[in-house]
C-alpha positions in Angstrom: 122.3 93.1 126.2 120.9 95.9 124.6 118.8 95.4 121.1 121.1 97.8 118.8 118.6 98.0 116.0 117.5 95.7 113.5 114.3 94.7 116.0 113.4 98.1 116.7 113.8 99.7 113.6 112.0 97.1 111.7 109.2 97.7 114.5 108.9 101.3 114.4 109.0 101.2 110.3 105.6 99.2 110.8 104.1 100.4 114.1 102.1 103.4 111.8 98.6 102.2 114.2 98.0 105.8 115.6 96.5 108.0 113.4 97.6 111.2 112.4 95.1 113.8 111.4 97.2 116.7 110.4 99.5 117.3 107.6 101.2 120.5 108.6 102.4 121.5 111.8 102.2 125.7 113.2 103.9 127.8 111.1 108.0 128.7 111.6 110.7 130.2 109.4 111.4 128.9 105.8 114.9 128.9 104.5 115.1 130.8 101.6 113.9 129.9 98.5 111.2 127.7 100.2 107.9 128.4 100.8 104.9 126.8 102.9 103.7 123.6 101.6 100.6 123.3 100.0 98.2 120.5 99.2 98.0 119.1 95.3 95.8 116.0 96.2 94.2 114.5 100.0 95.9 110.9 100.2 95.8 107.5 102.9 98.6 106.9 104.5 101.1 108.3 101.6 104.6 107.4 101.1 105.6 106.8 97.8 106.2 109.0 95.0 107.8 109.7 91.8 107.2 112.0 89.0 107.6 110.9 85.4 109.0 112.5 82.5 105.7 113.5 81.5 105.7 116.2 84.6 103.1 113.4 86.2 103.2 112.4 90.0 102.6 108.7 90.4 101.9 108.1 94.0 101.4 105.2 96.9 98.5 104.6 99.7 98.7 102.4 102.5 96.2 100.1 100.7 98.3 99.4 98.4 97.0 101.8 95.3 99.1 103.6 93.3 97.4 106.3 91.3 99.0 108.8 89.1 98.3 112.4 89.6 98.0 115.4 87.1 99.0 118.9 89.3 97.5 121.2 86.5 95.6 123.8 87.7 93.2 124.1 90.4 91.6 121.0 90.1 94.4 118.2 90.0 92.9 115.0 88.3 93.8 111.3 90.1 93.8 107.7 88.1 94.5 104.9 89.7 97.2 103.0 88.0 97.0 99.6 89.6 97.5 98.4 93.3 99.6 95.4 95.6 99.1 93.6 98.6 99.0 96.0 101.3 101.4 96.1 104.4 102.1 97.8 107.2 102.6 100.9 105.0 102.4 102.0 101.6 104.9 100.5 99.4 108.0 102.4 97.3 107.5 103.3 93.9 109.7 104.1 91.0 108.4 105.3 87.4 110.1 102.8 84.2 110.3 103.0 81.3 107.2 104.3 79.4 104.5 103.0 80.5 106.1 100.7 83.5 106.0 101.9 86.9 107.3 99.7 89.7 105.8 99.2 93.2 108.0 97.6 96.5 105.9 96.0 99.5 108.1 96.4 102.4 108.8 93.3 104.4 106.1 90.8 106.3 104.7 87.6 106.2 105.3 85.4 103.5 102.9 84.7 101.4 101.5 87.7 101.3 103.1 89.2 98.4 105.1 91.8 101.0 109.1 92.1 100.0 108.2 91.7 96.8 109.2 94.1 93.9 106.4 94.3 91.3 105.8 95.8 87.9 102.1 98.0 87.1 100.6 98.8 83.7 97.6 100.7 82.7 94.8 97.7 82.8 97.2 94.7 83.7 97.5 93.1 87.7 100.1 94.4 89.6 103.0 91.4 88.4 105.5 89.9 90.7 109.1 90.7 89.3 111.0 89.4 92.6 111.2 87.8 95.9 113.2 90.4 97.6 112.5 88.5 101.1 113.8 85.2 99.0 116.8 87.0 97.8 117.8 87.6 101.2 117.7 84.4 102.7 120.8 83.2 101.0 122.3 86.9 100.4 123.0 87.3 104.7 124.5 90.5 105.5 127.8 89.7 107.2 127.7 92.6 108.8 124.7 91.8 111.4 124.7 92.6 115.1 120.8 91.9 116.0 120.7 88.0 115.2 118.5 88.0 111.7 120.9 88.5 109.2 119.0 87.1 106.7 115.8 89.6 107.4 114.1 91.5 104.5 112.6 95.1 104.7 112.6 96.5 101.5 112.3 100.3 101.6 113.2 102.1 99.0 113.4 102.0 95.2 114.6 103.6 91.8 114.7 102.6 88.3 117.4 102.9 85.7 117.3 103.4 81.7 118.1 100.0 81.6 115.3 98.5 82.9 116.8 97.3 86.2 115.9 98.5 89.3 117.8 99.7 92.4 116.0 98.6 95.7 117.1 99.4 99.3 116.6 97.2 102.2 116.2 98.7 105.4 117.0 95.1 107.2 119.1 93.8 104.6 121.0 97.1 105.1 122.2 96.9 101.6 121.3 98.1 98.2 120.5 95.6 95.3 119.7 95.2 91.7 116.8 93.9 90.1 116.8 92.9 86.7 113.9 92.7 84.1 114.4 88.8 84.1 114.4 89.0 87.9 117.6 88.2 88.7 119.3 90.2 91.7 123.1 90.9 92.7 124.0 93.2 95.6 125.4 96.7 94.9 126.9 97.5 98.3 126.4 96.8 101.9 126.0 99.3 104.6 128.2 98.6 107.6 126.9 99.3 111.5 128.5 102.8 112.5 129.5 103.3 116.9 127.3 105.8 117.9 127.1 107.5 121.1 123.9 106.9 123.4 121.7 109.8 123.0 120.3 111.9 125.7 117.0 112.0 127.0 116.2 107.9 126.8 114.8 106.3 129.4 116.8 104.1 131.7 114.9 100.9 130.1 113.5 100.3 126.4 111.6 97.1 126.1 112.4 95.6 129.9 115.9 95.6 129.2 118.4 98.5 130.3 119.9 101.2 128.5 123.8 102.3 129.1 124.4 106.1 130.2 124.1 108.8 127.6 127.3 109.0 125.7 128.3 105.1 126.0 129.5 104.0 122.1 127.5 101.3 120.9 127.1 99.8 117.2 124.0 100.6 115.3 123.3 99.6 111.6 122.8 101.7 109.0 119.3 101.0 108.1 118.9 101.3 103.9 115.7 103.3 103.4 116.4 105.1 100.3 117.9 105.0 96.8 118.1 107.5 93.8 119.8 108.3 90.7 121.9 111.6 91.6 122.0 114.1 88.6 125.2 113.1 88.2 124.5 109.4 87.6 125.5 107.8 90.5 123.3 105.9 92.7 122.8 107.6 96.5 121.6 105.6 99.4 120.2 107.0 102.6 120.1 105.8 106.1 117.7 105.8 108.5 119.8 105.0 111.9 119.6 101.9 114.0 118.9 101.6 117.4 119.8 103.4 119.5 118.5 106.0 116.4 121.0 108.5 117.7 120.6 112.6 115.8 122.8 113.5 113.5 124.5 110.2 112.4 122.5 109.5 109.3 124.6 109.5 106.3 124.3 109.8 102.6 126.4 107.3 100.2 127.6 108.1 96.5 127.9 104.8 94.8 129.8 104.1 91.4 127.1 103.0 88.7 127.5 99.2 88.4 129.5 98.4 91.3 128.7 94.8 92.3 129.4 94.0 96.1 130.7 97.6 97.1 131.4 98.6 101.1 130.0 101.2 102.5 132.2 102.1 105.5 131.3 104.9 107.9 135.2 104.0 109.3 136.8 104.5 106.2 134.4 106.5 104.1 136.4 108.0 101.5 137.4 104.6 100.0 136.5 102.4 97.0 133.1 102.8 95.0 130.9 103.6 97.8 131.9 106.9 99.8 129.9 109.0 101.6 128.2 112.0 100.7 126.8 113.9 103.8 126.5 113.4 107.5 125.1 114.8 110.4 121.3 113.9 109.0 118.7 111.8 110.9 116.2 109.2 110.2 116.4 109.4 106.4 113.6 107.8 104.9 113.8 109.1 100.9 116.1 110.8 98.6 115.7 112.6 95.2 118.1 114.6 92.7 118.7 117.8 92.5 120.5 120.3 90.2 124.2 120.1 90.3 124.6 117.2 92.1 122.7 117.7 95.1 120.4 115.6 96.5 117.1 116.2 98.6 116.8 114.5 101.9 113.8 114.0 103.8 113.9 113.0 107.7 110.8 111.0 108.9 111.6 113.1 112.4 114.1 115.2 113.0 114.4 114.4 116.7 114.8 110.6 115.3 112.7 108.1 114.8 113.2 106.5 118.2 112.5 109.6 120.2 109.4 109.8 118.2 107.9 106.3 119.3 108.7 107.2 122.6 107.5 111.1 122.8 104.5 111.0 120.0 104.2 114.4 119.9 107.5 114.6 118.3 106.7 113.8 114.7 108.2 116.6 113.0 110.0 115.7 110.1 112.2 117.6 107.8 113.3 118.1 104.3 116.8 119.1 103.8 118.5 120.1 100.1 122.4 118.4 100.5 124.8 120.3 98.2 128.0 118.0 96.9 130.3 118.4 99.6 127.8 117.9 102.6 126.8 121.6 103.0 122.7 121.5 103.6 119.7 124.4 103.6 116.5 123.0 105.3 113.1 123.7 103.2 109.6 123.8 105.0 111.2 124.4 108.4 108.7 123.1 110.4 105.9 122.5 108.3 105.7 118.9 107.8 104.9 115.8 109.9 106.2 112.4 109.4 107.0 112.5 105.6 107.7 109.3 103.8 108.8 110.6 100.4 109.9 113.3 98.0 111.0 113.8 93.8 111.5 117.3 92.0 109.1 118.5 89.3 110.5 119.3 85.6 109.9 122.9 87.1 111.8 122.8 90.3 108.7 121.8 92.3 109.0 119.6 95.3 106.7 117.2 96.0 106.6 115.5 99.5 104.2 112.9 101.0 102.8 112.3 104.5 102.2 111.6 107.0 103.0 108.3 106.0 100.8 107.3 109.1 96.5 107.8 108.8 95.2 110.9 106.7 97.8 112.7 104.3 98.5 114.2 101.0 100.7 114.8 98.3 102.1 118.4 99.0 103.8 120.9 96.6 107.0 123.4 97.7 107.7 125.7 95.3 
């Protein structure tokens, strides 16, 4: 039987071993209104990011450190805020309320402090606000097809004015809310989506065989991202399951405070979580934008699983989705293997990657 995707994906979203020793890729045409990216700050393995009202960035290394960075002039200045156990990459972060900023350690062993959402202060260790791997193991998703439903990867994080926090599982395939106390409900669940075979795979992946190109199969949704649209609502973007197939990535606009909310790719246009876009691929972060859009990156934009197989294909993309589903691509070709991206007070995007080896934090005006 083939693996559909909770195996592979949670493998890929950890197998960052080869190192990747450029940040932007040759030159090609920028959609309007974009320009080339260019480097605030040199980073480690980079993923998370998240500017605070201040105009700061705070930031995330595959160590584990999160450092908060000041882009003023020509000599940005970098202070380290705190750190977390490190995992197989750098964990999601999210800026509080003043003075808080949060820090998620994607999934692993336990024990280890990964899963594990945790609050940083100026001069205080990094302290354990929940067991997100816990939370799972009596929170199944119902909606498995690879045989764990009780896994834990969580991916992606934002905060709210109320101190709670909104944290995406990628295996969980569901969004959830963390309270200051520590107690967590789930917001909504992601169901699988039947997605055609892609071209171009091999005729076995991992000793077992693949069906022809075109045969439907299930795939999960994958929960990498979360954010707080300018509009209010919460948006949550996939990454694919296996088979990872292009252009079946969805956005979802969730009501603020729904409590065990479906997110169905069959009937998407339904209840308090309905989707936003399509047709994107690999979706590894989301930010807001002005009038209700949201900003999209792509870890690859030939997907994540024809990226493991073809190295050389780690180009990623960032993509500006109007309300709607309408979308303009920015930095066409310029960057590799991006884990995150938030807007500036001023409009300026700030992306990280690659999220794999030596990277930075990169400015598009």
């Amino acid at each position: 039987m083939v693996r559909t995707s909770r195996a592979r994906t949670t493998a890929v979203l950890a197998a960052g071993v080869m190192a990747v020793s450029a940040v932007l890729t040759a030159p090609a045409a920028i959609a309007n209104g974009s320009s080339e990216p260019s480097p605030v700050v040199e980073l480690d393995g980079p993923r998370g990011v998240d500017v605070d009202q201040a105009g700061r960035i705070v930031v995330s290394e595959a160590d584990g450190t999160v450092s908060l960075v000041t882009d003023r002039g020509r000599h940005p200045k970098v202070h380290e805020i705190g750190s977390v156990p490190a995992g197989f990459l750098a964990p999601a972060v999210a800026v509080g309320r003043p003075g808080r900023v949060y820090a998620l350690t994607p999934g692993g062993e336990p024990g280890t402090g990964a899963a594990t959402l945790y609050l940083l202060r100026h001069g205080k260790p990094a302290q354990p606000i929940a067991d997100i791997a816990a939370y799972q193991q009596t929170d199944v998703d119902p909606y498995n097809i690879e045989g764990v439903p009780e896994e834990s990867n969580p991916y992606g994080v934002a905060a709210l004015r109320d101190g709670s926090v909104l944290v995406a599982d990628a295996a969980g395939n569901d969004l959830l809310r963390v309270y200051p106390d520590g107690d967590i409900v789930t917001v909504a669940r992601l169901k699988p989506r039947v997605v055609p075979v892609p071209d171009e795979l091999p005729d076995e992946f991992d000793g077992e065989p693949l069906p022809p190109a075109g045969t439907p199969i299930p795939a999960e949704g994958v929960a990498t991202s979360v954010t707080v649209g300018s509009d209010g609502y919460w948006y949550v973007g996939e990454l694919r399951g296996f088979p990872a197939t292009p252009g079946t990535s969805q956005i979802w606009r969730i009501k603020p405070g729904a409590v065990g909310a479906v997110c169905d790719p069959e009937q998407p246009n339904t209840g308090d979580c309905r989707r936003f876009a399509d047709g994107l691929t690999s979706v590894v972060d989301l930010a807001p934008g002005k009038g209700g859009s949201i900003y999209a990156v792509e870890l690859a934009r030939h997907s994540w699983l024809q990226w493991e197989l073809d190295p050389s294909l780690n180009e990623g993309a960032l993509f500006k989705v109007r309300p709607g589903g309408s979308r303009t691509e920015l930095a066409a070709g310029q960057l590799v293997l991006p884990g995150g991206v938030d807007v500036g007070r001023h409009g300026d995007i700030y992306v990280t990657g690659p999220v794999f080896g030596p990277g930075a934090l990169l400015r598009i005006m």
